[in-house]
C-alpha positions as CSV (number, residue, x, y, z in Angstrom):
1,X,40.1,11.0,17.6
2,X,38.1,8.2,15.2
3,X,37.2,9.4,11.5
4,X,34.3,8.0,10.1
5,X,35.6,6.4,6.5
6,X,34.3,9.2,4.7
7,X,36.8,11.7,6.7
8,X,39.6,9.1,6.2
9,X,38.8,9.3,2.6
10,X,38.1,13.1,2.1
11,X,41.9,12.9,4.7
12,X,43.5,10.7,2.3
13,X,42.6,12.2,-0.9
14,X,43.9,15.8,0.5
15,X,46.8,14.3,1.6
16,X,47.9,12.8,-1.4
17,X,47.2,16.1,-3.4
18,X,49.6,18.2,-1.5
19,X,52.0,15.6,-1.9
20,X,51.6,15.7,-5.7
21,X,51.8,20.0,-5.7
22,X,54.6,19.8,-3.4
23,X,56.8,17.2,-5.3
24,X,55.5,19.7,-8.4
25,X,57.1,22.7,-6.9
26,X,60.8,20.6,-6.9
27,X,60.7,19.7,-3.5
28,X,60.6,16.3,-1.9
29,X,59.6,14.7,1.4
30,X,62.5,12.2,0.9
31,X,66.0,13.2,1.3
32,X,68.6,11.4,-0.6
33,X,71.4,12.5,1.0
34,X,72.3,11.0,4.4
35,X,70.4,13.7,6.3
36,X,70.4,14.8,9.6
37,X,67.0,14.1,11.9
38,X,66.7,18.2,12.1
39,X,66.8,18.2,7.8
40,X,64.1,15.9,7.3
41,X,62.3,16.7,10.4
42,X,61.8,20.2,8.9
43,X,60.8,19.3,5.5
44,X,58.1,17.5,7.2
45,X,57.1,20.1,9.6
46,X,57.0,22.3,6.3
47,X,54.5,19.8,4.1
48,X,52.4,19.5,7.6
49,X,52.2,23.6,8.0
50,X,51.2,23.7,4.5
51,X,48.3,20.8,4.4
52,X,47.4,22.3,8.2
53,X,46.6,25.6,6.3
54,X,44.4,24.2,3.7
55,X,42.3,22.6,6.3
């Protein structure tokens, strides 16, 4: 799939505010401590549901 830049932009600027309301809420794409592949995988998989649903 190729974006034209305004996509990438419009993509980017989303993007970055979820990550800002998430961190807001407490919670944190990066684990600090030593996780598993499942733990982090499924923080991710939770940020992606959530931006997924906005679009």
């Amino acid at each position: 799939m190729v974006f034209t830049e305004d996509e990438k932009k419009i993509l980017k600027l989303l993007v970055r505010k979820e990550i800002d309301e998430f961190t807001k809420e407490g919670k944190t794409l990066i684990v600090d401590d030593n996780p598993s592949f499942l733990a982090v995988e499924e923080k991710y998989e939770q940020f992606l549901e959530r931006l997924l649903n906005k679009l």
